[in-house]
N, C-alpha and C positions, 0 to 999 in steps of 0.2 A: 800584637799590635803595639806600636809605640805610639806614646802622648805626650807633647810637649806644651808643659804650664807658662805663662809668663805673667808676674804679678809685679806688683809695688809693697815694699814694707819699708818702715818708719823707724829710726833708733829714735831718737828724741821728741817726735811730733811734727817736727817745723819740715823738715825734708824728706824727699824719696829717694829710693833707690829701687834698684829692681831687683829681681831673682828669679829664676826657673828652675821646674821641677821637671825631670824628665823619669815616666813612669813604662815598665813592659807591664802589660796588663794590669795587676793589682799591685805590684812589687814597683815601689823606685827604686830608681838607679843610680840619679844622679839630682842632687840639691846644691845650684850655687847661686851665691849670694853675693852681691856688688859688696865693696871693701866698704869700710867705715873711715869716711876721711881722719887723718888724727893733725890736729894742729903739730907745724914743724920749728914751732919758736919756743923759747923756756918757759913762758907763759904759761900756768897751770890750765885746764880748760875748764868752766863753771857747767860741771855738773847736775852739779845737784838743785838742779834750780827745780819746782812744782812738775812734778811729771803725770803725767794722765793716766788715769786709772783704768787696767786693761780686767775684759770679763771676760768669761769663755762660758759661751751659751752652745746648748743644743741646735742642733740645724731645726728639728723639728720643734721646739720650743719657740724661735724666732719667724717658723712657717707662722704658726697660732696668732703670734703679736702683730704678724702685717700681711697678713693674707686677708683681703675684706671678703665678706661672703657674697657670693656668686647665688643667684637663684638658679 
């Protein structure tokens, strides 16, 4: 069985792009990712400006934090 993801991911915060993942059962195949525009003038491009702090939590860890309880 084939399965075709489509999502949105972020270089800098401010904008999206998309990407798909396409998976045969548990194995991917294929991951691609919309281009990263690059300014086309001499103009250095401001970088480095405050960038957002990324965390990488458990799936089950983040179940716990916002799953309210159910009777």
């Amino acid at each position: 069985m084939a399965r075709v993801y489509n999502f949105e991911f972020t270089v800098t915060g401010e904008t999206r792009h998309n990407g798909t993942i396409t998976q045969f059962g548990a194995h991917s195949a294929q991951i691609e990712l919309a281009p990263y525009p690059m300014p086309f003038d001499d103009t250095p491009a401001v970088v480095d400006v405050v960038r957002p702090r990324a965390e990488v939590i458990e799936l089950s860890q983040w179940r716990q934090e916002h799953t309210k309880w159910r009777p």
